[in-house]
C-alpha positions, 0 to 999 in steps of 0.5 A: 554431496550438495543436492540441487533443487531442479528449477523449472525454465522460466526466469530463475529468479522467479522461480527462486523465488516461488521456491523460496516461498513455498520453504517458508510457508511449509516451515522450512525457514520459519519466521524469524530465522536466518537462512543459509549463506548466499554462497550456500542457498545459491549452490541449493537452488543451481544458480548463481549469486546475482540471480539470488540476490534478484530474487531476495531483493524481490521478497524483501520488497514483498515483506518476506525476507530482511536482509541485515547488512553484514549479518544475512537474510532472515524470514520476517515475522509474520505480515499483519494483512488489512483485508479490504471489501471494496463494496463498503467506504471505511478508513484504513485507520478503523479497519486497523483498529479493528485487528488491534494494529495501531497505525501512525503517520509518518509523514505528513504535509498539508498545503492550502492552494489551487486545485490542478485542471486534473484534480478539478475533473476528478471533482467534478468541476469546470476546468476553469473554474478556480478552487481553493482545496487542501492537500493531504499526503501522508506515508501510514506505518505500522510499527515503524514500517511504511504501508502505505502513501496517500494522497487526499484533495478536499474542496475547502468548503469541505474541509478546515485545517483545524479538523486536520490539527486536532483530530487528524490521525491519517484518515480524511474520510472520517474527519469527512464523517464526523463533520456530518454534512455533507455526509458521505454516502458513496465511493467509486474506486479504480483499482491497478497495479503500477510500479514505484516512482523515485519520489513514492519509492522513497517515502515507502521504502521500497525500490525504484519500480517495485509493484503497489497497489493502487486505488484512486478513489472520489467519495460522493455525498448524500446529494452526489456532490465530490467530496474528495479525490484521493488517490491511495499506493499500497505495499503488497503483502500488507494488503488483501482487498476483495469484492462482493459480487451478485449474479445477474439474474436472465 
């Protein structure tokens, strides 16, 4: 006799998946085996087909399930996590390189031009003024699988296409670094959450709406001056960022 698992009365998908992930962390689907049929799983949990499909395509979003067409759904290996302290400037890259991950660019478009009245404020200049500054989006990827998507804007005083064709390896901050000066000193970053738009969706290889992380970032020289704006989408599950927080003494 099949036993239903009795679900608590929230959205049923939800609960799916919370339930879901509670089995694979405690090794009832370990990592890389393929779970039980959607007719199957569906009669385990007490809910219909559409709703599980919901929930799957939620944690195959999230990096926890891949789903093989024709095959079944499988739990993935085990999710390398970037860990983030946001009180100190360093690239994804370096951060990468430290865990032993190797990242890779793949995707990359450089455009010279006119910075936008929204990127002049966010570099601290006039809104009339007109500045010439490179454009550098780029989707990062680790073993084959998009991270993340980023977008840099860097005054071309700041900045030569041929730091980009020689030494680029997806960072612009530590191009920033080992130019020397301006040297950069300080960041000030805004940290949400927001749903993925067609473009970005794409370029990660997520679906429409699904959640990012999102920082967008100025980098501050030595001397207070607007290096770069940058602003940064992350695909949840690759990424744990902290803060070091002080108690403000009375």
């Amino acid at each position: 006799m099949t036993q239903h698992v009795k679900l608590l009365k929230s959205p049923l998908h939800l609960q799916a998946q919370q339930l879901l992930r509670e089995q694979i962390r405690d090794g009832t689907y370990p990592p890389g085996t393929q779970l039980p049929s959607e007719v199957e799983l569906a009669a385990q949990l007490g809910i219909s087909r559409p709703t599980l499909r919901a929930a799957l395509q939620h944690l195959e979003q999230n990096g926890a399930v891949v789903r093989r067409h024709g095959v079944g759904n499988f739990v993935s290996p085990p999710t390398p996590v970037l860990e983030y302290g946001l009180e100190v400037l360093e690239s994804l890259d370096s951060q990468a390189r430290r865990l032993g991950l190797n990242t890779e660019v793949a995707h990359l478009s450089v455009v010279e031009r006119a910075a936008t009245a929204e990127e002049l404020a966010m570099l601290g200049r006039s809104i009339e003024a007109s500045l010439p500054v490179f454009s550098v989006d780029r989707v990062i990827a680790i073993a084959g699988k998009p991270i993340a998507y980023l977008l840099d804007v860097v005054p071309n005083e700041y900045l030569r296409r041929e730091d980009l064709e020689e030494h680029f390896s997806g960072s612009v901050l530590d191009i920033l670094r080992r130019r020397g000066a301006p040297r950069p000193a300080a960041a000030r970053t805004e940290l949400v959450a927001e749903r993925a738009g067609l473009q970005i969706a794409a370029r990660l290889g997520v679906s429409r709406g699904a959640p990012l992380l999102k920082l967008v970032g100025q980098v501050y020289s030595e001397d207070d001056h607007i290096l770069e704006y940058s602003v940064g989408h992350f695909v949840p599950g690759h990424f744990k960022f902290h803060v070091l927080r002080r108690v403000k003494r009375t």
